[in-house]
PyMOL Python script that loads the backbone (N, CA, C, O; Angstrom):
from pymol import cmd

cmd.read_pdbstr("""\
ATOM      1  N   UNK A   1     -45.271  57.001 -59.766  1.00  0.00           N
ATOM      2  CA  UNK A   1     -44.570  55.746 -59.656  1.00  0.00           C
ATOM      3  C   UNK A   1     -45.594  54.637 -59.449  1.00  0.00           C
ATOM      4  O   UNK A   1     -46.485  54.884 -58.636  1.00  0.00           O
ATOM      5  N   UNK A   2     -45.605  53.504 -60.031  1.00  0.00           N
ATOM      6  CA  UNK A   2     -46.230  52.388 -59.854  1.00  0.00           C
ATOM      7  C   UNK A   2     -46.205  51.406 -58.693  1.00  0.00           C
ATOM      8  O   UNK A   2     -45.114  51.175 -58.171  1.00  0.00           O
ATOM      9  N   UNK A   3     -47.313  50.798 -58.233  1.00  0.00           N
ATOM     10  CA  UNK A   3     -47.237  50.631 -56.952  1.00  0.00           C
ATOM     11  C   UNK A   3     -45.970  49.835 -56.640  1.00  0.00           C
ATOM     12  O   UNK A   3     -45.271  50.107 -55.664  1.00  0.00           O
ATOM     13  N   UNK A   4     -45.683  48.821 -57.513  1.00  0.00           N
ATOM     14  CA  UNK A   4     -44.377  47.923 -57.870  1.00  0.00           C
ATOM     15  C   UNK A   4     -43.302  48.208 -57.632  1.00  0.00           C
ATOM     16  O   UNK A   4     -42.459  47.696 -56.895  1.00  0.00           O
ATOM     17  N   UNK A   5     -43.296  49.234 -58.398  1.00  0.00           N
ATOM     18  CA  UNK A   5     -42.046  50.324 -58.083  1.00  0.00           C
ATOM     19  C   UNK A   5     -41.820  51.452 -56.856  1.00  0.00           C
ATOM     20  O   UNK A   5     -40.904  52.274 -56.819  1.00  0.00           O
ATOM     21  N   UNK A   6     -42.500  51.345 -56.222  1.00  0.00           N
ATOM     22  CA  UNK A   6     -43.053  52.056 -54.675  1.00  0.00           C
ATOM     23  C   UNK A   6     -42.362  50.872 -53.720  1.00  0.00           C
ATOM     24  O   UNK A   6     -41.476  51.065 -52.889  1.00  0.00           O
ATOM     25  N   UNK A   7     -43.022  49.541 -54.066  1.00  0.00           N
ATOM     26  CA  UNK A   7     -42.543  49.036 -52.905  1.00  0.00           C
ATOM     27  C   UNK A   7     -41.209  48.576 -53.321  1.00  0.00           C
ATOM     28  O   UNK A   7     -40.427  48.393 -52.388  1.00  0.00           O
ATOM     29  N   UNK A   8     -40.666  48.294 -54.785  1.00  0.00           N
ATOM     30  CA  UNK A   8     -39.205  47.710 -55.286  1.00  0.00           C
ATOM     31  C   UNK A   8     -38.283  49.122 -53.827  1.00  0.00           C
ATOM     32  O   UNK A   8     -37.217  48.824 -53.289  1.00  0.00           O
ATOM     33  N   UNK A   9     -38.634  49.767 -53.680  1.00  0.00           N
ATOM     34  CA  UNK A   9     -37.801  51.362 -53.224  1.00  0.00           C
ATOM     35  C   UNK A   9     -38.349  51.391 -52.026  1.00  0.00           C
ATOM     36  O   UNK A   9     -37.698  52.119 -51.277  1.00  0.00           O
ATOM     37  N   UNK A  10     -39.282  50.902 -51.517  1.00  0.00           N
ATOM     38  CA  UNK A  10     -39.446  51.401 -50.131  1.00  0.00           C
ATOM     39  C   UNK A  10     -38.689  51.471 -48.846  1.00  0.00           C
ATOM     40  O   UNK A  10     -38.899  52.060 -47.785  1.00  0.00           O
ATOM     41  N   UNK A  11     -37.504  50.483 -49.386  1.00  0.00           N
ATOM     42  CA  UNK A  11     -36.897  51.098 -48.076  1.00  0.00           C
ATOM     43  C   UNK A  11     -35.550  50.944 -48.481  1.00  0.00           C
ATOM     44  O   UNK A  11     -34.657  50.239 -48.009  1.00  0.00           O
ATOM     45  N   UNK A  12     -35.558  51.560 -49.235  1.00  0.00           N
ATOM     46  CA  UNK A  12     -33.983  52.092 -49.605  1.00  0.00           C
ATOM     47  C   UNK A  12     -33.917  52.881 -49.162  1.00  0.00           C
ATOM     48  O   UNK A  12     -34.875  53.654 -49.187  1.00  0.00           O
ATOM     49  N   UNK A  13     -32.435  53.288 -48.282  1.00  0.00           N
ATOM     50  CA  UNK A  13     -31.948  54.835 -47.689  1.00  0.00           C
ATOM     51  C   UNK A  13     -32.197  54.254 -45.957  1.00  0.00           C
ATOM     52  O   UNK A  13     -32.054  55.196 -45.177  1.00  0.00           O
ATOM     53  N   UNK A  14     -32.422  53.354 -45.482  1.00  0.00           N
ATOM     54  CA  UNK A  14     -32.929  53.234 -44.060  1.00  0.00           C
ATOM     55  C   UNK A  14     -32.168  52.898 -43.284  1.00  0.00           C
ATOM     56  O   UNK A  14     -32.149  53.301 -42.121  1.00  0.00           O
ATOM     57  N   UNK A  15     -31.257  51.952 -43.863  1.00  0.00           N
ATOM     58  CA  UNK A  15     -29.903  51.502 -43.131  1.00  0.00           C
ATOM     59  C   UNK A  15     -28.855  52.611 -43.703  1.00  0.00           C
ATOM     60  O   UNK A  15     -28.793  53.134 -44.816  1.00  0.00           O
ATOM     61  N   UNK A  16     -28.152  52.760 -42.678  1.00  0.00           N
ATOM     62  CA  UNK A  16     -27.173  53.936 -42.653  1.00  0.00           C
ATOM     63  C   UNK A  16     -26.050  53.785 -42.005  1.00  0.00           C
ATOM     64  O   UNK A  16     -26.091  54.164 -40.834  1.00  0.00           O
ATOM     65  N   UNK A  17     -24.619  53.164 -42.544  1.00  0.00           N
ATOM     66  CA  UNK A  17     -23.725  53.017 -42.102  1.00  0.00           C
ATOM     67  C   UNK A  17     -22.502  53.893 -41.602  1.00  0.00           C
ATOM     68  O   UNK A  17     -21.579  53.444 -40.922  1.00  0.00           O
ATOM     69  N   UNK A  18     -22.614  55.127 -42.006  1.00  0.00           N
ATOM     70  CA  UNK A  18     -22.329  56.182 -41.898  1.00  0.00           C
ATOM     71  C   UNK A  18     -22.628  57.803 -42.236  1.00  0.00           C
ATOM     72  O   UNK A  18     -23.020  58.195 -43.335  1.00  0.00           O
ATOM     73  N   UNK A  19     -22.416  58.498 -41.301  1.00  0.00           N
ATOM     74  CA  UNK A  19     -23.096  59.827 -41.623  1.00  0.00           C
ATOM     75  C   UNK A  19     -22.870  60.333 -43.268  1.00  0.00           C
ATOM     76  O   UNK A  19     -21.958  59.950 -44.000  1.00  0.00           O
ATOM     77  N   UNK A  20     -23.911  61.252 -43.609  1.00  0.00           N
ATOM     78  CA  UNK A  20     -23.538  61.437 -45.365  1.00  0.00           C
ATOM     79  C   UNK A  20     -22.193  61.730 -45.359  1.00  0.00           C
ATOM     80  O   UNK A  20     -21.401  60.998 -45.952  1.00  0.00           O
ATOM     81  N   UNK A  21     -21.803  62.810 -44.701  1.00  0.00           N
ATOM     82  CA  UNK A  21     -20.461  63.809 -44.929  1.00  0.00           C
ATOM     83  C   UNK A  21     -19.080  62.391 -44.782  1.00  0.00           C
ATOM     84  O   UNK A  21     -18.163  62.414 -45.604  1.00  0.00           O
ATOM     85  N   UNK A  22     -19.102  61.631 -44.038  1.00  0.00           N
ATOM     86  CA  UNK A  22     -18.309  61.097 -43.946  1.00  0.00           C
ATOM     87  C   UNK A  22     -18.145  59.858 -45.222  1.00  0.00           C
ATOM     88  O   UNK A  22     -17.075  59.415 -45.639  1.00  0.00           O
ATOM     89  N   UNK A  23     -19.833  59.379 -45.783  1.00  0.00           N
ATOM     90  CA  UNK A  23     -19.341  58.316 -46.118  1.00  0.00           C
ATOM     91  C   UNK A  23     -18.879  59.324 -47.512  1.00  0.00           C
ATOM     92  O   UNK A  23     -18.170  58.881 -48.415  1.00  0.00           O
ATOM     93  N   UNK A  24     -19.332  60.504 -47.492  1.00  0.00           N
ATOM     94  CA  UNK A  24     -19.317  60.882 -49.280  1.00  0.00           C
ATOM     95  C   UNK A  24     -17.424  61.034 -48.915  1.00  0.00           C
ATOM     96  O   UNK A  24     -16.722  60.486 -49.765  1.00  0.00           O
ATOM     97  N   UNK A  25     -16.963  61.456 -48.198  1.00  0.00           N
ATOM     98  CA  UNK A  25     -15.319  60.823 -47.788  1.00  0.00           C
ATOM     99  C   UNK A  25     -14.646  60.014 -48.240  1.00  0.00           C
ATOM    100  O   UNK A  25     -13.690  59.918 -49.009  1.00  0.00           O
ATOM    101  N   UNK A  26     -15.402  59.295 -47.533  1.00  0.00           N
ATOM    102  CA  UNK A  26     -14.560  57.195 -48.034  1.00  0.00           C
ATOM    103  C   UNK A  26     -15.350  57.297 -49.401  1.00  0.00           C
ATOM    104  O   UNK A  26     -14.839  56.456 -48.661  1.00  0.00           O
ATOM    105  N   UNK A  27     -15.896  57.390 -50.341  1.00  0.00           N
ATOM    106  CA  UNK A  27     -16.545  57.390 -51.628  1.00  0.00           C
ATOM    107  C   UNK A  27     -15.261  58.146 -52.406  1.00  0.00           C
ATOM    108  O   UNK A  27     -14.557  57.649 -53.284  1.00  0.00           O
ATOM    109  N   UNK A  28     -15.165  59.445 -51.847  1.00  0.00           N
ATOM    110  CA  UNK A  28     -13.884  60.174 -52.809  1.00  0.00           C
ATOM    111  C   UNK A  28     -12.588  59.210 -52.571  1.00  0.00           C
ATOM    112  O   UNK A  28     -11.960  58.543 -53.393  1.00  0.00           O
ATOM    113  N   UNK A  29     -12.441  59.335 -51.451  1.00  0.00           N
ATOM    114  CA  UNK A  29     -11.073  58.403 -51.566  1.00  0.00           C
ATOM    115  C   UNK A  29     -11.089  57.174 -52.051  1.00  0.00           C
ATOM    116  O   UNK A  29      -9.987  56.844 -52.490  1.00  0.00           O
ATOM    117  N   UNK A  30     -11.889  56.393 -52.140  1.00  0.00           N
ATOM    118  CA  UNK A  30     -11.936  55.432 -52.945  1.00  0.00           C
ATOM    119  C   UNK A  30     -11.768  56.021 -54.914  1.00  0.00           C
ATOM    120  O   UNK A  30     -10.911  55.515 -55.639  1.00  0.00           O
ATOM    121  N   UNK A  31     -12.591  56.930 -55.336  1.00  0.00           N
ATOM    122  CA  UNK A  31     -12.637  57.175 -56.553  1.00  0.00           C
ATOM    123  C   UNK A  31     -11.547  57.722 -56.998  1.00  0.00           C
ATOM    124  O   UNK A  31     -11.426  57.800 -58.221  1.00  0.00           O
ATOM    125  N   UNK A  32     -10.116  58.414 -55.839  1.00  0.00           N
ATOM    126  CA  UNK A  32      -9.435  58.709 -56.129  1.00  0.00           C
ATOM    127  C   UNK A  32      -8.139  57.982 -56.530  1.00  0.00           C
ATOM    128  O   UNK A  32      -7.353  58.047 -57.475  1.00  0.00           O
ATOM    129  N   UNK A  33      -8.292  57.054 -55.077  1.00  0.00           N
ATOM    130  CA  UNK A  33      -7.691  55.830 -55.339  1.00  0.00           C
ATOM    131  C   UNK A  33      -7.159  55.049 -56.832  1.00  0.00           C
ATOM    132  O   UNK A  33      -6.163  54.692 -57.462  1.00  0.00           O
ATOM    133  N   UNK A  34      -8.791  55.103 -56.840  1.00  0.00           N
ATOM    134  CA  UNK A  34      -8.821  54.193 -58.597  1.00  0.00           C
ATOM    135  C   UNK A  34      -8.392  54.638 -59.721  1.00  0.00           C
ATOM    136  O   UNK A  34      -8.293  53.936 -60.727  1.00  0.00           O
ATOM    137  N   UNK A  35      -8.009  56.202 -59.637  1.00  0.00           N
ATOM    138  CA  UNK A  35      -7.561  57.262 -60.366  1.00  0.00           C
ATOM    139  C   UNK A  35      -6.198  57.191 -60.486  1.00  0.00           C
ATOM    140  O   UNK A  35      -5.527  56.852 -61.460  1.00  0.00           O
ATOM    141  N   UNK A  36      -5.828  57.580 -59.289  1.00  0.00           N
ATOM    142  CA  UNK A  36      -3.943  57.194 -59.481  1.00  0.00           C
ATOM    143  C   UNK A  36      -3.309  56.282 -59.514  1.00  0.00           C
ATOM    144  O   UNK A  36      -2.098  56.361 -59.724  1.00  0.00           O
ATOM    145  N   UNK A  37      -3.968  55.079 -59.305  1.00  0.00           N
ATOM    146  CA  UNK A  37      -3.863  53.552 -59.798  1.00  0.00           C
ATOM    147  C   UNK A  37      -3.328  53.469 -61.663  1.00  0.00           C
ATOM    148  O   UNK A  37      -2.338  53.055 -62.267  1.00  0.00           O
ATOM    149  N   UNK A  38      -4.527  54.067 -61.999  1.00  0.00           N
ATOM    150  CA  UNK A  38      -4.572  54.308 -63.536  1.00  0.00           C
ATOM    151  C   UNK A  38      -3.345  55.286 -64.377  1.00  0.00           C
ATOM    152  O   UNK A  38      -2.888  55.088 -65.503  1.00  0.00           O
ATOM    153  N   UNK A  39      -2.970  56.519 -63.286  1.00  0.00           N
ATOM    154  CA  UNK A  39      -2.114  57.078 -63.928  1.00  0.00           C
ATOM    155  C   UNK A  39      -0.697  56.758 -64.092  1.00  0.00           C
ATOM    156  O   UNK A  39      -0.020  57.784 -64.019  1.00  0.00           O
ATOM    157  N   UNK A  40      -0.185  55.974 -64.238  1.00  0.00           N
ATOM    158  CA  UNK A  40       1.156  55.244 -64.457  1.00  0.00           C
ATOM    159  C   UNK A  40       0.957  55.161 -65.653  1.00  0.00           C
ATOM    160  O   UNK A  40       1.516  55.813 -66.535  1.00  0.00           O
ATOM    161  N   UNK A  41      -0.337  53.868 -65.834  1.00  0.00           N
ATOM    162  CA  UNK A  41      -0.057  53.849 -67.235  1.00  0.00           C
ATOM    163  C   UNK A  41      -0.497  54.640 -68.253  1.00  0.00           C
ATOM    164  O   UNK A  41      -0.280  54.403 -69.441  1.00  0.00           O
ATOM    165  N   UNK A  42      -1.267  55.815 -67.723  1.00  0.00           N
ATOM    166  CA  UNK A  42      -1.785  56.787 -68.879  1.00  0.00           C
ATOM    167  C   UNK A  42       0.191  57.690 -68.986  1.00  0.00           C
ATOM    168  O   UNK A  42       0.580  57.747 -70.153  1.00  0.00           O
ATOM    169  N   UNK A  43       0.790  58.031 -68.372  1.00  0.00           N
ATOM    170  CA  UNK A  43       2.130  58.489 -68.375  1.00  0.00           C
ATOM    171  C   UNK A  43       3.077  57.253 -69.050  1.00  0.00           C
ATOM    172  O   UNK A  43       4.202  57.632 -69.377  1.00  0.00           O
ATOM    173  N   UNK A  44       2.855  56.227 -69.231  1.00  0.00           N
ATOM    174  CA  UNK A  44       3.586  55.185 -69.731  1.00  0.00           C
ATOM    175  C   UNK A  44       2.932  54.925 -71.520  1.00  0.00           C
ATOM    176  O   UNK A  44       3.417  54.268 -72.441  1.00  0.00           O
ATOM    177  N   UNK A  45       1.897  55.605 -71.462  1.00  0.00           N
ATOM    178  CA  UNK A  45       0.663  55.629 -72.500  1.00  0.00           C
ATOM    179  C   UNK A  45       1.447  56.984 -73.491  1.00  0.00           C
ATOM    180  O   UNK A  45       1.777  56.996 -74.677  1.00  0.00           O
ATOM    181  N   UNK A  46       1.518  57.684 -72.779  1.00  0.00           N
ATOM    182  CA  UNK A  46       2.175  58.836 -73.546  1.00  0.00           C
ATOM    183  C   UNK A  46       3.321  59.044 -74.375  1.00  0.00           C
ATOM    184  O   UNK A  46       3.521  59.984 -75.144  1.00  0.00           O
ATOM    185  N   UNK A  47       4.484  57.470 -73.986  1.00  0.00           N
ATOM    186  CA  UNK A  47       5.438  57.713 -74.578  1.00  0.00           C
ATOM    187  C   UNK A  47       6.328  58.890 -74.535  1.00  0.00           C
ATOM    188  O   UNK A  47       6.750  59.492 -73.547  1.00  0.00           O
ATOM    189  N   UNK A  48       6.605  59.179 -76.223  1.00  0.00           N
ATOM    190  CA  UNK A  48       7.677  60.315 -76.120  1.00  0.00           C
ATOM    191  C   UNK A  48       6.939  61.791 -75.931  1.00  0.00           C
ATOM    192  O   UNK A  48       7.583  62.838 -75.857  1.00  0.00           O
ATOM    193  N   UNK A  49       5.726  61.728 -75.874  1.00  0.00           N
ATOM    194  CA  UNK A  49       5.233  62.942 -76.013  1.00  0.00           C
ATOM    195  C   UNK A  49       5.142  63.726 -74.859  1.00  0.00           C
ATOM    196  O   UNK A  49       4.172  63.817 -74.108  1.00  0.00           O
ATOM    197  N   UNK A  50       6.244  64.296 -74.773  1.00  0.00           N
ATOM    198  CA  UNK A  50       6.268  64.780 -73.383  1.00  0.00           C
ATOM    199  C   UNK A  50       4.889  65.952 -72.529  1.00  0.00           C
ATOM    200  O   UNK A  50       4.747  66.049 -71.310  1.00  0.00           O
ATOM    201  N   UNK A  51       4.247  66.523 -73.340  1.00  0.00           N
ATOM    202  CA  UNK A  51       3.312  67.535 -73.182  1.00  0.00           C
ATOM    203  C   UNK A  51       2.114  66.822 -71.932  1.00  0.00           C
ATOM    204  O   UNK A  51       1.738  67.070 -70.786  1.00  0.00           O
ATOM    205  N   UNK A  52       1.814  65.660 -73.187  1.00  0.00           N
ATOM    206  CA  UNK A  52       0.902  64.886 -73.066  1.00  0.00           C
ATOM    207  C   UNK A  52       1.423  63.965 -71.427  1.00  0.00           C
ATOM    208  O   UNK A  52       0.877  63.881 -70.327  1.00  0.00           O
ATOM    209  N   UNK A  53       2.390  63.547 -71.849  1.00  0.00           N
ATOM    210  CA  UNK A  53       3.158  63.090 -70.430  1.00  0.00           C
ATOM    211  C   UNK A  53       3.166  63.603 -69.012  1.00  0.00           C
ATOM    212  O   UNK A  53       2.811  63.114 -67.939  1.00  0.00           O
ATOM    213  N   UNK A  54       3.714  64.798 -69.387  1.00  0.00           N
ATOM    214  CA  UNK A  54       3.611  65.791 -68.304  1.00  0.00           C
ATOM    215  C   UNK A  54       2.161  66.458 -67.985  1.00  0.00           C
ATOM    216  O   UNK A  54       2.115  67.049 -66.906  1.00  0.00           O
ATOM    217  N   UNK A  55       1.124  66.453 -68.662  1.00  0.00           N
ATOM    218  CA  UNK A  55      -0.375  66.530 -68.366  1.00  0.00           C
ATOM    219  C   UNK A  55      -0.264  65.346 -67.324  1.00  0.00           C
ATOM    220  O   UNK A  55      -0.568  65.625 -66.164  1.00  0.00           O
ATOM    221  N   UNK A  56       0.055  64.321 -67.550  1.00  0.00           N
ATOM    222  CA  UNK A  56      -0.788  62.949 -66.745  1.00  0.00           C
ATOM    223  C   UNK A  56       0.336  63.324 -65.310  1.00  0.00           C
ATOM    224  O   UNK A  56      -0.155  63.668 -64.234  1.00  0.00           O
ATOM    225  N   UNK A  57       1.642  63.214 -65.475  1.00  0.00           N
ATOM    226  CA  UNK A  57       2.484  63.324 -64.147  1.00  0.00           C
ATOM    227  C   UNK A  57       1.563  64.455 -63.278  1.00  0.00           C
ATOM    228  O   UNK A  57       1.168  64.099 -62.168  1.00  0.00           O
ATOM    229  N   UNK A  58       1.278  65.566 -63.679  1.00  0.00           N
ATOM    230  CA  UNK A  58       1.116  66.841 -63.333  1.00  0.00           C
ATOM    231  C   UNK A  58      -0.377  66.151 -62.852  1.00  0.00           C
ATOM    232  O   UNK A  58      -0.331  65.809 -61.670  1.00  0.00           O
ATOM    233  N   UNK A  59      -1.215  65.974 -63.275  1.00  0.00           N
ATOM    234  CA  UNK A  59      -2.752  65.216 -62.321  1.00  0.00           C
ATOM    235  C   UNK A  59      -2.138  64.377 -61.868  1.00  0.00           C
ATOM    236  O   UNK A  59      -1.866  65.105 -60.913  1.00  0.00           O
ATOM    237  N   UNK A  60      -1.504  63.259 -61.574  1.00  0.00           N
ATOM    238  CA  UNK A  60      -1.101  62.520 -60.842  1.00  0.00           C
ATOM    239  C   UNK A  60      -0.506  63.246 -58.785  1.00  0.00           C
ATOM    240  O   UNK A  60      -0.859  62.940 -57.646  1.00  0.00           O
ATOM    241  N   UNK A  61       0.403  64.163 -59.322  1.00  0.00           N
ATOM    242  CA  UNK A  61       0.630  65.275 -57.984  1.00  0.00           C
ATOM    243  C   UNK A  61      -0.357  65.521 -57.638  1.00  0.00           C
ATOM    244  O   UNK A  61      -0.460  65.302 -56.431  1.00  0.00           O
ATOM    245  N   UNK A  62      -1.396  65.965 -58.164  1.00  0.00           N
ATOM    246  CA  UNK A  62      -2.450  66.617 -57.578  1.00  0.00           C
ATOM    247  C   UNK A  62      -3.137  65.280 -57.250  1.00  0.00           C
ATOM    248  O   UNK A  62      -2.941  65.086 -56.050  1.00  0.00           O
ATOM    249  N   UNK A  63      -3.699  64.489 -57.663  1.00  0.00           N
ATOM    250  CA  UNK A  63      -4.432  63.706 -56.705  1.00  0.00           C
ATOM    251  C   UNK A  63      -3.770  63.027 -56.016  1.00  0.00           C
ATOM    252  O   UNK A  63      -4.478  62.212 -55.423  1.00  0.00           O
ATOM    253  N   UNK A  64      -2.381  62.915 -55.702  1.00  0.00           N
ATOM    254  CA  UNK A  64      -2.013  62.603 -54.334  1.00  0.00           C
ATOM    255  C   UNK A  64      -2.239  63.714 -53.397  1.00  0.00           C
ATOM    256  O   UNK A  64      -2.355  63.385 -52.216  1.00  0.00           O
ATOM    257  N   UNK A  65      -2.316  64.860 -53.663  1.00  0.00           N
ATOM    258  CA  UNK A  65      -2.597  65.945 -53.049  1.00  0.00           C
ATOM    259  C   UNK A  65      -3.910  65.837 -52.132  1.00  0.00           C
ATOM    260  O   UNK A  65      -3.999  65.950 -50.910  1.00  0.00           O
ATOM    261  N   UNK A  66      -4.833  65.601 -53.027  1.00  0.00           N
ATOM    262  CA  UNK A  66      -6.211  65.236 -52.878  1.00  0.00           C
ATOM    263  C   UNK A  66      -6.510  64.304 -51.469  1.00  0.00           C
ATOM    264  O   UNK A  66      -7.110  64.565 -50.426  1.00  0.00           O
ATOM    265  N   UNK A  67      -5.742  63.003 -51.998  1.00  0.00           N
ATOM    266  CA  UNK A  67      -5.661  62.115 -51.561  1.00  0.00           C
ATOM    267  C   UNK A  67      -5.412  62.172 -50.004  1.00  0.00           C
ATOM    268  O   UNK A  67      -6.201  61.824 -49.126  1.00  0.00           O
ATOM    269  N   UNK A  68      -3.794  62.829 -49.811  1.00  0.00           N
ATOM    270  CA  UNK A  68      -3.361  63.191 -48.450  1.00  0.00           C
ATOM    271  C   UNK A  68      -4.549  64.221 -47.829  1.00  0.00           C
ATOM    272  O   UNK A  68      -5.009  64.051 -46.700  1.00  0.00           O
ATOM    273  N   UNK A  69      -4.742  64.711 -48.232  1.00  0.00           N
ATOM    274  CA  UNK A  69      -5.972  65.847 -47.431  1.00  0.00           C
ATOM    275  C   UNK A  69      -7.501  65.098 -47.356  1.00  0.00           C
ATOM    276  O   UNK A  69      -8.308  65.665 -46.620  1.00  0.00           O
ATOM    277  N   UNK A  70      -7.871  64.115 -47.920  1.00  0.00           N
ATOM    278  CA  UNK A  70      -9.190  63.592 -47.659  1.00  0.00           C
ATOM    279  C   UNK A  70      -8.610  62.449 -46.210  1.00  0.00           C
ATOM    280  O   UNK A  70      -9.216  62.338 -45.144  1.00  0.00           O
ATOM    281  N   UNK A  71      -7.364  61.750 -46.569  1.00  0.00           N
ATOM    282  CA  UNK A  71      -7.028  61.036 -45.561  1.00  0.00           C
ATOM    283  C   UNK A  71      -6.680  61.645 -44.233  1.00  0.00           C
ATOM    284  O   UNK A  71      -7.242  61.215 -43.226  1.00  0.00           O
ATOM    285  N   UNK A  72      -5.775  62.636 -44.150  1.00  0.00           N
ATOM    286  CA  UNK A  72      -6.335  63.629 -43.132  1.00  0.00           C
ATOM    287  C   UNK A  72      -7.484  63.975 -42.877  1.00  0.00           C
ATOM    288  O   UNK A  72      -7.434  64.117 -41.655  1.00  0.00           O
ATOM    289  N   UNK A  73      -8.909  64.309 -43.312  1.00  0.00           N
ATOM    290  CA  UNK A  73     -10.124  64.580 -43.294  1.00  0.00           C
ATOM    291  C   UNK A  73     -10.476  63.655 -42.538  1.00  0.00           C
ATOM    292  O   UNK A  73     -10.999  63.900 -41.451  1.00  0.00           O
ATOM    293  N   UNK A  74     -10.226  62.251 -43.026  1.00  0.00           N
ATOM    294  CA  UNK A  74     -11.023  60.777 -42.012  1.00  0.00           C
ATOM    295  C   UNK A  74     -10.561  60.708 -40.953  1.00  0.00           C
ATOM    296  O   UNK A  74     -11.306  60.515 -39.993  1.00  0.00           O
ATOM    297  N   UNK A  75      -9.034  60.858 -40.768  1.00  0.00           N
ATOM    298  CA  UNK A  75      -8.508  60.874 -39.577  1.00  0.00           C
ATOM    299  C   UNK A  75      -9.019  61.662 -38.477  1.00  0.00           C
ATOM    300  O   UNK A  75      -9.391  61.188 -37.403  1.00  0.00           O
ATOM    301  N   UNK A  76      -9.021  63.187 -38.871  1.00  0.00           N
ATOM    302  CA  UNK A  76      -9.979  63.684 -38.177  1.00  0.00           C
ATOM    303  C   UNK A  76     -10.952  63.375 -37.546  1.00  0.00           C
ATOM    304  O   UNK A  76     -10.703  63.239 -36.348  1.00  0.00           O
ATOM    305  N   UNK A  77     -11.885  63.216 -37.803  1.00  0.00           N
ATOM    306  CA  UNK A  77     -13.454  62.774 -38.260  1.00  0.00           C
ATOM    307  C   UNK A  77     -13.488  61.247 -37.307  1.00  0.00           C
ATOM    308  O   UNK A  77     -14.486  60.844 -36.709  1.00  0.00           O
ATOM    309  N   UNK A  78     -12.245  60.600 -37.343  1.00  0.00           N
ATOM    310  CA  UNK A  78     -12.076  59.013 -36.468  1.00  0.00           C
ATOM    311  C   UNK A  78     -12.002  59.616 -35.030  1.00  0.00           C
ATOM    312  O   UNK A  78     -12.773  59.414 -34.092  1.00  0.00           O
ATOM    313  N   UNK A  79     -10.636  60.584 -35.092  1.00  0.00           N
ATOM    314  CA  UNK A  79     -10.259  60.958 -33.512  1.00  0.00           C
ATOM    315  C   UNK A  79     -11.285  61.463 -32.996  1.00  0.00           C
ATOM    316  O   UNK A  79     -11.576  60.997 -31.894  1.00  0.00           O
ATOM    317  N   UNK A  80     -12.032  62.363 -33.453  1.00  0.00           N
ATOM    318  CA  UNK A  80     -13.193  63.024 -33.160  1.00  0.00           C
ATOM    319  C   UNK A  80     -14.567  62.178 -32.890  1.00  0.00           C
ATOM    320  O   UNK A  80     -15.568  62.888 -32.794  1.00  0.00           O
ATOM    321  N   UNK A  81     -14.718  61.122 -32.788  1.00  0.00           N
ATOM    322  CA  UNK A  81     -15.841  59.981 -32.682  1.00  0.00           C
ATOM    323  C   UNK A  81     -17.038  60.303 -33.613  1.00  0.00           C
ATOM    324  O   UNK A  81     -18.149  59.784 -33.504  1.00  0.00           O
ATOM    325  N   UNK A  82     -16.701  61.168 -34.486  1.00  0.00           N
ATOM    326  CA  UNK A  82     -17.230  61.499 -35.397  1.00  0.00           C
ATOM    327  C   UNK A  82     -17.664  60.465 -36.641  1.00  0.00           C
ATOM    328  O   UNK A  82     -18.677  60.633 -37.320  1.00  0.00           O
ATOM    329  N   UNK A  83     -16.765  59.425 -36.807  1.00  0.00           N
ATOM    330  CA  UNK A  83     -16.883  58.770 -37.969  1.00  0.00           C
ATOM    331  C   UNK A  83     -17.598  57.030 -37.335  1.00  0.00           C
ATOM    332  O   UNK A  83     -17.845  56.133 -38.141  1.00  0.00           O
TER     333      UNK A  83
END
""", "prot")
cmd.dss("prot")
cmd.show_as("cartoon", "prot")
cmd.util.cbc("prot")
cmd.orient("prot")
């Protein structure tokens, strides 16, 4: 790496707002978030095709699934002075 590029990076990673495990947490739930946001209209996208339809409803359950169990996860992780 070039010295330039040594110091552009030198101190990235130093401030730390939360432990890894937790923030990689709030990271999923956020990405999941943005996911089932989207699936309405991929199921509204599908029209009559029900296959295709029922693919998107059917991931849609599941990442609320997801969803409820990572949010339980933080909760945890809060009560616990963990987070």
């Amino acid at each position: 790496m070039s010295s330039a590029t040594e110091s552009e990076y030198a101190h990235v990673g130093e401030s730390c707002g939360l432990a890894d495990h937790d923030h990689d947490l709030v990271h999923e739930l956020g990405r999941r978030l943005d996911a089932l946001w989207r699936y309405d209209q991929y199921i509204a996208n599908a029209g009559w095709r029900e296959e295709i339809r029922q693919f998107w409803q059917d991931a849609k359950s599941q990442e609320k699934q997801a969803i409820q169990r990572l949010r339980e996860l933080i909760a945890h992780e809060v009560r616990h002075g963990c987070f």
